[in-house]
C-alpha positions in Angstrom: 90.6 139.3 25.4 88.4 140.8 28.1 89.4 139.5 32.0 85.7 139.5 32.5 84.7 137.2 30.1 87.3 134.3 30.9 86.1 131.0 30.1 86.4 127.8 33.3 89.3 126.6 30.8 91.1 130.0 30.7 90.7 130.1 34.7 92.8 126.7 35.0 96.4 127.7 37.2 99.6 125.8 38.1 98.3 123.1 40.3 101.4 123.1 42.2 101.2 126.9 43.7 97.8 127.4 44.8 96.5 123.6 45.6 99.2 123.4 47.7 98.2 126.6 49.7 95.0 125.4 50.0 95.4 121.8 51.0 98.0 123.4 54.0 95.4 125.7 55.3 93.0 123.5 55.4 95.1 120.8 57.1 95.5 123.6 60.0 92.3 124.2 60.4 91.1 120.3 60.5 93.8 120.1 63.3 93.0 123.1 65.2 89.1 121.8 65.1 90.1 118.4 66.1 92.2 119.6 69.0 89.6 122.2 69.9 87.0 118.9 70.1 89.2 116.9 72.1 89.5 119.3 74.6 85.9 120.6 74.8 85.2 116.8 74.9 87.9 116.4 77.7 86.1 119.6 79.8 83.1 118.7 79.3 83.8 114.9 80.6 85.4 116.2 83.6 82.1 119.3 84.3 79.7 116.2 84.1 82.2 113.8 86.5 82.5 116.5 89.0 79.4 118.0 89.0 76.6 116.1 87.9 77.3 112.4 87.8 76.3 110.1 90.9 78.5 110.1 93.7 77.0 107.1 94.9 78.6 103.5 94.9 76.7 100.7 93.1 77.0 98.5 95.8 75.7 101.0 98.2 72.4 99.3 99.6 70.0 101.7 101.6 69.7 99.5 104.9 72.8 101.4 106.9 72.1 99.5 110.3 72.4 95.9 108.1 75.6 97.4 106.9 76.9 98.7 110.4 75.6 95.6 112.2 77.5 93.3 109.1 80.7 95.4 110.1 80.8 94.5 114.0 80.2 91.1 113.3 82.8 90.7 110.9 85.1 93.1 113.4 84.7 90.4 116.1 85.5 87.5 114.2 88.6 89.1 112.5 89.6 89.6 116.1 89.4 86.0 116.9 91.1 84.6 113.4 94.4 86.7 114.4 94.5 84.2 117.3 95.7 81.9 114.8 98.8 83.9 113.5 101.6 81.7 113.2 104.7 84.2 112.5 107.4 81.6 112.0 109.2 81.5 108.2 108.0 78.6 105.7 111.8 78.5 105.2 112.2 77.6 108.5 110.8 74.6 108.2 109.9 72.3 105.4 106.9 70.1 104.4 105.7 69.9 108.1 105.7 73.2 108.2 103.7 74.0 105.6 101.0 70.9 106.5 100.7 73.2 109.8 100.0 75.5 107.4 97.6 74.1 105.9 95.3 73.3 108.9 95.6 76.8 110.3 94.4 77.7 106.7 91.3 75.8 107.5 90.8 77.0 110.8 90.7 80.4 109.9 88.5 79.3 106.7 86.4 78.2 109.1 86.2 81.4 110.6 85.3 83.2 107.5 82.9 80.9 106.7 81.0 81.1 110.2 81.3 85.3 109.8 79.4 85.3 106.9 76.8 83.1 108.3 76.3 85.3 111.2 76.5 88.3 108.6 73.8 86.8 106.5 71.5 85.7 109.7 70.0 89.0 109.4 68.5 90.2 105.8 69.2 93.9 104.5 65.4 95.8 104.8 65.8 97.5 101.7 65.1 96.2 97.9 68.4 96.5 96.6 70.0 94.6 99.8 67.9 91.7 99.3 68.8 91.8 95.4 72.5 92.3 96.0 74.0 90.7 99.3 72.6 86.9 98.5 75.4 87.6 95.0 78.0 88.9 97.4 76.8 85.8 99.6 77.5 83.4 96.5 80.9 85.0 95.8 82.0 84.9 99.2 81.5 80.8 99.6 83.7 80.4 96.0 86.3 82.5 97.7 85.8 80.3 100.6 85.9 77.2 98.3 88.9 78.3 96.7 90.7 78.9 100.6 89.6 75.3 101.1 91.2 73.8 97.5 94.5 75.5 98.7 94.8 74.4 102.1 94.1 70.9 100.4 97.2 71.6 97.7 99.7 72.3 100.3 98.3 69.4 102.7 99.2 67.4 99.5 102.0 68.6 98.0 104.2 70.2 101.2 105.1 72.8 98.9 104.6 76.1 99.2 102.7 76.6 96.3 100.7 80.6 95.5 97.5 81.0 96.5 95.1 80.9 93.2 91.4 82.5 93.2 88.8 82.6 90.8 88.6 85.2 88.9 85.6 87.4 87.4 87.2 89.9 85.6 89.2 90.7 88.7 90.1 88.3 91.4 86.9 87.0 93.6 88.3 88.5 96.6 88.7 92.2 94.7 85.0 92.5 94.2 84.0 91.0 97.8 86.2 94.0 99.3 84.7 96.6 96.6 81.3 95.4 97.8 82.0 95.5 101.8 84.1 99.3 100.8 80.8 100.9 99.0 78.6 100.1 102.3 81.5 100.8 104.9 81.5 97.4 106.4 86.0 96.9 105.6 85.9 94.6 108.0 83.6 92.1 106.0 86.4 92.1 103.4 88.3 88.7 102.2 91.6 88.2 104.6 94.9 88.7 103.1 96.5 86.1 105.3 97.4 83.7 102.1 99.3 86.4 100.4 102.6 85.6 101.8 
């Protein structure tokens, strides 16, 4: 019979030699095109992130003497709330201890609360300063509501009971920094004086 003339049924050869081949080197080469993606994909990312993506914060407003005014303020009255330190060990004393507590909670509450009055006695020139410091404003009396709960919990309980904040997606007081961080005003962010 002539080689040349070989019917598709004559061409038919042991599935197990060639197919096998064949399925391997294509395997390799779907694996070396899907690692080859991944890291174009990966440079690529990284070109954009370094080079062409905004640098700027989304917080950032555009009124910088709102921001720097905001931060002196807030300066000044962080200076007067570390009057209130009180250095002794809750395991020093017991229920009365942590009542005093309590009340120097408020008083520096107060504090906060008057800071971002004075803060907000002034309004940000720009467009996207008038859109976003009233939210930071809204956020700020929660946190400042949730201060005022716990103070409340430990005049009631004289336990020293963990300070609890609302959250949204984070804890309150982790976008209120983020917020005073992007427009360099760190002094306008929450105190950490209920951490301990």
């Amino acid at each position: 019979m002539d080689d040349q003339h070989t019917t598709a049924d004559e061409r038919v050869v042991d599935p197990m030699s060639k197919s096998t081949d064949t399925q391997f080197g294509w395997r390799q080469i779907g694996a070396r095109v899907a690692v080859l993606t991944v890291m174009v994909a990966f440079a690529a990312f990284w070109t954009w992130a370094l080079f062409f993506a905004s640098k700027e914060a989304v917080n950032r407003i555009g009124d910088v003497e709102w921001a720097e005014r905001a931060e002196a303020v807030c300066q000044d009255w962080n200076e007067r709330r570390l009057e209130l330190a009180d250095y002794r060990q809750i395991r020093e004393g017991g229920a009365d201890l942590i009542r005093e507590r309590a009340d120097i909670i408020d008083r520096a509450t107060d504090m906060v609360e008057s800071m971002i009055a004075e803060v907000n006695a002034v309004r940000p020139s720009d467009e996207k300063g008038r859109a976003i410091v009233p939210l930071w404003t809204d956020e700020y009396a929660t946190y400042i509501e949730d201060r005022r709960r716990y103070a409340a919990e430990l005049r009631a309980t004289g336990e020293n009971l963990p300070f609890y904040e609302t959250m949204s997606e984070v804890p309150l007081s982790e976008r209120l920094e983020t917020f005073a961080g992007d427009n360099r005003m760190d002094a306008c962010a929450p105190p950490r004086d209920l951490s301990m």
